[in-house]
C-alpha positions in Angstrom: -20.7 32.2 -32.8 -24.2 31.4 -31.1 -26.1 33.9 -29.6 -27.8 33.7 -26.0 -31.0 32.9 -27.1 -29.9 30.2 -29.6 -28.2 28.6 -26.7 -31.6 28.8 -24.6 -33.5 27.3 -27.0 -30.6 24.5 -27.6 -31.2 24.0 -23.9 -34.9 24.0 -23.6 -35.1 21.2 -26.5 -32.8 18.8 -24.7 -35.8 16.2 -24.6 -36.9 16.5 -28.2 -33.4 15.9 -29.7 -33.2 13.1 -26.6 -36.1 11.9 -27.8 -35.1 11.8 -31.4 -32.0 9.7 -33.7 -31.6 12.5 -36.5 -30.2 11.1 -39.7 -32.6 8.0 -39.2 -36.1 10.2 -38.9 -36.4 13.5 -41.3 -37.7 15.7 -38.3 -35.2 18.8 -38.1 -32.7 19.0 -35.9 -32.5 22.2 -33.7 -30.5 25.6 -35.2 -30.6 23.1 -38.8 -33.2 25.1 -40.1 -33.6 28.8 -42.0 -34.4 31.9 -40.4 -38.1 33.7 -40.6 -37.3 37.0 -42.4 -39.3 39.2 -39.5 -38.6 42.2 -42.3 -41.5 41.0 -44.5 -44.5 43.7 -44.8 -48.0 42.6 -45.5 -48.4 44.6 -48.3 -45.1 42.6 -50.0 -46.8 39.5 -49.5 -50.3 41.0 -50.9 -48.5 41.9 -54.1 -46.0 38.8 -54.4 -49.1 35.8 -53.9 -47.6 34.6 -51.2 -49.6 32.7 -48.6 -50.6 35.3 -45.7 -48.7 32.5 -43.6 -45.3 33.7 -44.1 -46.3 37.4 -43.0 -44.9 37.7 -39.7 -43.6 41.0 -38.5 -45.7 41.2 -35.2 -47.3 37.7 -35.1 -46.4 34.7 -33.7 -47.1 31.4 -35.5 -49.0 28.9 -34.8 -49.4 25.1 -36.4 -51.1 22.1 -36.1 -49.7 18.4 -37.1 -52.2 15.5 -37.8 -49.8 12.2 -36.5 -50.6 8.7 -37.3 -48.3 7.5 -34.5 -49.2 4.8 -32.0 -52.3 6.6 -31.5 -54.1 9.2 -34.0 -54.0 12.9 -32.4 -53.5 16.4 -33.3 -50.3 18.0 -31.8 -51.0 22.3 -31.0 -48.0 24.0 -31.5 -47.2 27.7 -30.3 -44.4 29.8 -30.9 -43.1 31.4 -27.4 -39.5 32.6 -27.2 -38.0 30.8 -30.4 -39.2 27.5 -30.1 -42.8 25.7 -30.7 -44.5 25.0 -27.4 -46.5 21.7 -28.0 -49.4 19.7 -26.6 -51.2 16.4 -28.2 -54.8 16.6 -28.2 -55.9 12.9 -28.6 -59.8 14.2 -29.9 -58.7 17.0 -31.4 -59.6 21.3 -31.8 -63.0 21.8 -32.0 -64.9 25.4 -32.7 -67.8 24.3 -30.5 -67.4 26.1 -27.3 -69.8 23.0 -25.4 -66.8 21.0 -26.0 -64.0 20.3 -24.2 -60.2 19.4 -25.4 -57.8 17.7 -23.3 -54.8 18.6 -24.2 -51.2 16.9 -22.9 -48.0 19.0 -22.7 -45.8 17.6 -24.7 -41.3 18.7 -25.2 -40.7 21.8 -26.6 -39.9 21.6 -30.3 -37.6 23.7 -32.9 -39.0 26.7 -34.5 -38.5 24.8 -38.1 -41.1 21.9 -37.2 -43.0 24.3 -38.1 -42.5 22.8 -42.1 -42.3 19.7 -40.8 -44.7 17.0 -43.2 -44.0 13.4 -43.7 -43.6 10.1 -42.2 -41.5 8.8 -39.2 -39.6 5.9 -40.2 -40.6 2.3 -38.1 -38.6 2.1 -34.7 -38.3 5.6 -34.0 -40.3 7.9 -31.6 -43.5 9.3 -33.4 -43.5 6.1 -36.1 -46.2 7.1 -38.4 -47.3 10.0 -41.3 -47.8 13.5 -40.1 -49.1 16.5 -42.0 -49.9 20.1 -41.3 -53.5 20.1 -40.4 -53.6 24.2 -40.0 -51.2 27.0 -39.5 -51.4 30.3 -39.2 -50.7 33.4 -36.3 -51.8 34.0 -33.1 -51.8 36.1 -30.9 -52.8 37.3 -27.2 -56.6 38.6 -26.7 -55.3 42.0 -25.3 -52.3 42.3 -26.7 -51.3 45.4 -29.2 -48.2 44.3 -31.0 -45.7 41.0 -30.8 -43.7 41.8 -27.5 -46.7 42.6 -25.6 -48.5 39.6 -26.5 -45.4 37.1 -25.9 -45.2 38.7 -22.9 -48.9 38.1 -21.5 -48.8 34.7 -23.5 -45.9 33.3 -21.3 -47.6 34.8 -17.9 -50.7 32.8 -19.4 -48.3 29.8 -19.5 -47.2 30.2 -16.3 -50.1 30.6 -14.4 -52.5 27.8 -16.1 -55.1 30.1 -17.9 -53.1 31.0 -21.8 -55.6 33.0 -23.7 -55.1 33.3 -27.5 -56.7 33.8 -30.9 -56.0 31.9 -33.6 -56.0 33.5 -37.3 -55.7 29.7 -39.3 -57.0 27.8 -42.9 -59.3 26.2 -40.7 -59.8 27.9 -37.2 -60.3 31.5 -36.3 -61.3 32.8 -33.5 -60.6 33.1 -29.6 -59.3 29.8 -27.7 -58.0 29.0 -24.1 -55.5 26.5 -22.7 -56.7 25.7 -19.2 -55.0 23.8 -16.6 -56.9 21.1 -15.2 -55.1 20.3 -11.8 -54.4 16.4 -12.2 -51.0 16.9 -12.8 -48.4 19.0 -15.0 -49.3 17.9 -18.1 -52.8 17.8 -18.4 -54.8 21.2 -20.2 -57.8 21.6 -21.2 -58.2 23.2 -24.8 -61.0 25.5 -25.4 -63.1 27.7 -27.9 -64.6 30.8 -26.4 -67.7 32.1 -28.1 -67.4 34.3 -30.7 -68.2 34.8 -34.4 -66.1 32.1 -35.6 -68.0 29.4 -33.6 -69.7 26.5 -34.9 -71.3 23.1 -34.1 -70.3 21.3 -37.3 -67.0 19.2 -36.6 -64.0 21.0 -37.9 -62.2 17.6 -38.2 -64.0 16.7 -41.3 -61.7 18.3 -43.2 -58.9 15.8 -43.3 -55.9 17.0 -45.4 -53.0 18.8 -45.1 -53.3 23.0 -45.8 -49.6 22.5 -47.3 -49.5 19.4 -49.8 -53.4 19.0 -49.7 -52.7 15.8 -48.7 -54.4 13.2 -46.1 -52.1 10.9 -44.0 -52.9 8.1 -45.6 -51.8 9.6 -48.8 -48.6 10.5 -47.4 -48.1 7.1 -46.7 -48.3 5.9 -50.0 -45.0 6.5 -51.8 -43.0 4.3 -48.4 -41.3 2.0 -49.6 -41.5 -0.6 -46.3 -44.7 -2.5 -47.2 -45.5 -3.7 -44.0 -45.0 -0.7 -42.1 -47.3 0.9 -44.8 -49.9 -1.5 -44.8 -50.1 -1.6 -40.8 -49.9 2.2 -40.5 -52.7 2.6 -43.0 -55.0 0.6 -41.6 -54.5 2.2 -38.4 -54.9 5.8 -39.9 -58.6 4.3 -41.6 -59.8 2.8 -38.0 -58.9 6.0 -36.1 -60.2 8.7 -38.6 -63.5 6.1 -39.1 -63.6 6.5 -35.2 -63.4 10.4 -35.6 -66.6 10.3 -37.6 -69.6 11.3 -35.4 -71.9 8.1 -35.6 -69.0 6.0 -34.4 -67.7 8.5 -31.7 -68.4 6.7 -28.7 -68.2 3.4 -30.5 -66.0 0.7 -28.9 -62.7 -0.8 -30.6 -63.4 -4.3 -31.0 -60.8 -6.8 -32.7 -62.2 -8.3 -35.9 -65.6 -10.7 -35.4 -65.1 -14.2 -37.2 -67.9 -17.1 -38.3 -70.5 -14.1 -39.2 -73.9 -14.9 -39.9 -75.7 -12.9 -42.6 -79.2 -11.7 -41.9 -81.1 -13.4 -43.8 -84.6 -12.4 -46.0 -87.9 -13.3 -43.9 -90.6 -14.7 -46.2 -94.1 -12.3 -45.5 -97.5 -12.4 -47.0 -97.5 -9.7 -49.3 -95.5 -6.7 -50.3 -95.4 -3.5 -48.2 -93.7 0.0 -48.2 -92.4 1.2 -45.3 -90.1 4.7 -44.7 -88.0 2.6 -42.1 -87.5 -0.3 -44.6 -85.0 0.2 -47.4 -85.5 -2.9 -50.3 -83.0 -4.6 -53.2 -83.4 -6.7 -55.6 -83.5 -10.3 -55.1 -80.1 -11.6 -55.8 -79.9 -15.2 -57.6 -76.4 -16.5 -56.4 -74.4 -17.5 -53.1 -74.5 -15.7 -50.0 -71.4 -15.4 -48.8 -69.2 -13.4 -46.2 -65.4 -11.8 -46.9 -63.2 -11.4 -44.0 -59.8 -9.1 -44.8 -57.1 -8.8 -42.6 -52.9 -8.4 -42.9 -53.8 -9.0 -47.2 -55.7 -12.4 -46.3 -58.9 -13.3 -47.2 -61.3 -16.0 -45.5 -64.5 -16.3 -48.0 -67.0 -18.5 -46.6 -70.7 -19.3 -47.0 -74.0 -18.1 -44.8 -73.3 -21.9 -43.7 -69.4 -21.3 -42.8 -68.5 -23.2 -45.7 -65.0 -22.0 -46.9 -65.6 -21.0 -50.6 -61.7 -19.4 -51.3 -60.7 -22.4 -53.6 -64.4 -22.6 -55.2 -63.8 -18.8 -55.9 -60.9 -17.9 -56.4 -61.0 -15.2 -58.9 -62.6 -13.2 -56.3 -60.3 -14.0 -53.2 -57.4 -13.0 -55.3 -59.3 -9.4 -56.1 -60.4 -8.7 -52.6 -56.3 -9.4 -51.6 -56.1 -6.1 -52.9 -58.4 -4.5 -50.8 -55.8 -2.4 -48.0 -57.7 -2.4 -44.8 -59.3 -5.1 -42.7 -63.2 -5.1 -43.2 -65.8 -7.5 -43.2 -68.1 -7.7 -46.3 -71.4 -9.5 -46.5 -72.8 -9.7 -50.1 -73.8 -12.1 -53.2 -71.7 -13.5 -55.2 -73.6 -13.9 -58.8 -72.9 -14.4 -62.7 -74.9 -12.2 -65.1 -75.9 -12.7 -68.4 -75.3 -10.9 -71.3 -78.5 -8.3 -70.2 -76.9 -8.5 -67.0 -79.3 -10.4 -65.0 -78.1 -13.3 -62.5 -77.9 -16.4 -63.9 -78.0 -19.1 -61.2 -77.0 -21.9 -63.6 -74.1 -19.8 -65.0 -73.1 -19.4 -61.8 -73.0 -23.2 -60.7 -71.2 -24.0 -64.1 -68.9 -20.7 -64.3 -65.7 -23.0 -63.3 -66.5 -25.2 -66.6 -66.3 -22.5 -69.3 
């Protein structure tokens, strides 16, 4: 027999099993899952080595899920009266208090999501790899045990303004969910100042604090090679876009008929601390083009050089993200210098 607040939660996560075909996606299914033990003292888990994570007697839990789905994002998830209260933050937490979150309420999920690491299969909601960014507990600001700080948590909720500090692998420290006011869904997620704060981007560190695993990684063992391939190139732009120098940087598609920048001839050598210098490379100038496994070689004059080079073609089919390469293709000698002539007759020997 269910109890009443089995039956409550059942009912508050009507969308997320709506949302969700279980038996074709490994997500859990609601009531599926095991039970916390709420008897376990911190001083058992001190002496059996287990990860302060499963200590839980007056905290709630808190986790955070990295998802490659149609869009990379983080999803904040907060346990409030048996189930995981969750937003999506497209940009991700940050511990810099300059900066500000937004952060899109999302359906309630099941207290055992909280385990949850692995990929979506293709044509269902969420397609893509997710791991377990951070966890940990959290807890209310003012609070003094479990009950009292579910119990200012949820007025936070209700009100707009949810104070609560986070005890995780990766963040610590005092954060806010704010309301913004343009409509139901849309918070604001934000780091209060305190010792925990920094300016360095906590997003750096990419992999999971379960498996120690980055999405892309999870990725690997699917079987559905085009669903891989597409999901992992996806995961590279999006976490390339994450990176601070390309922040603000536009998506563009992929650029075609590139021409190289070529050496300028000059009077006489020079050093300079804005000039960086290579060797001078006797071969063909050429630029690679990969994209969806195929590769378009061609020369500083758009001269297609696949068949002419083939050898390399067929290596850089192996490459597993789109990219455009500029570079020299050589043949070196014995003492490995270029050999220009080498290079002209390679095909013949």
């Amino acid at each position: 027999m269910r109890s009443v607040s089995q039956l409550l939660n059942d009912m508050g996560l009507k969308e997320y099993k709506s949302k969700r075909k279980f038996g074709k996606t490994p997500e859990p299914k609601p009531g599926e899952g095991t039970v916390p033990d709420l008897r376990t003292e911190q001083s058992e888990v001190v002496e059996s080595g287990l990860s302060p994570y499963m200590y839980r007697r007056n905290n709630l839990i808190f986790v955070i899920h990295k998802h490659a789905a149609r869009r990379l994002h983080y999803d904040l998830r907060l346990e409030l009266k048996g189930v995981l209260k969750s937003w999506a933050v497209p940009k991700g937490p940050s511990m810099d208090p300059s900066l500000k979150r937004l952060a899109v309420m999302v359906e309630d999920h099941p207290l055992d999501y909280k385990d949850f690491e692995g990929v979506i299969p293709e044509d269902n909601y969420g397609a893509g790899s997710v791991i377990i960014w951070d966890r940990g507990f959290y807890h209310h600001p003012s609070a003094i045990d479990r009950k009292g700080s579910e119990k200012l948590l949820l007025d936070g909720l209700r009100k707009g303004n949810m104070k609560f500090v986070l005890a995780g692998e990766k963040l610590q420290g005092e954060f806010a969910l704010v309301k913004t006011g343009m409509d139901e869904k849309s918070w604001l997620l934000l780091k209060k100042k305190d010792r925990y704060t920094i300016k360095e981007d906590i997003l750096k560190e990419s992999r999971s604090v379960v498996s120690n695993k980055t999405l892309e990684e999870v990725f690997e063992a699917r079987p559905e090679k085009s669903f891989r391939q597409k999901k992992i190139n996806q995961i590279r732009l999006h976490e390339a876009i994450e990176s601070k120098d390309l922040k603000d940087a536009p998506v563009k598609p992929m650029p075609h008929k590139i021409k190289p920048m070529l050496a300028t001839l000059v009077k006489e050598p020079f050093d300079h601390p804005d000039w960086i210098f290579e060797v001078k490379w006797d071969g063909y100038r050429a630029i690679a083009e990969i994209s969806d496994g195929n590769v378009s070689l061609y020369s500083r004059n758009l001269i297609l050089l696949n068949q002419k080079f083939f050898p390399i073609v067929e290596s850089l089919m192996k490459f597993r993200f789109e990219t455009v390469l500029d570079g020299e293709i050589v043949v070196v000698d014995e003492q490995g210098h270029p050999d220009f002539q080498m290079l002209q007759n390679y095909q013949k020997s």
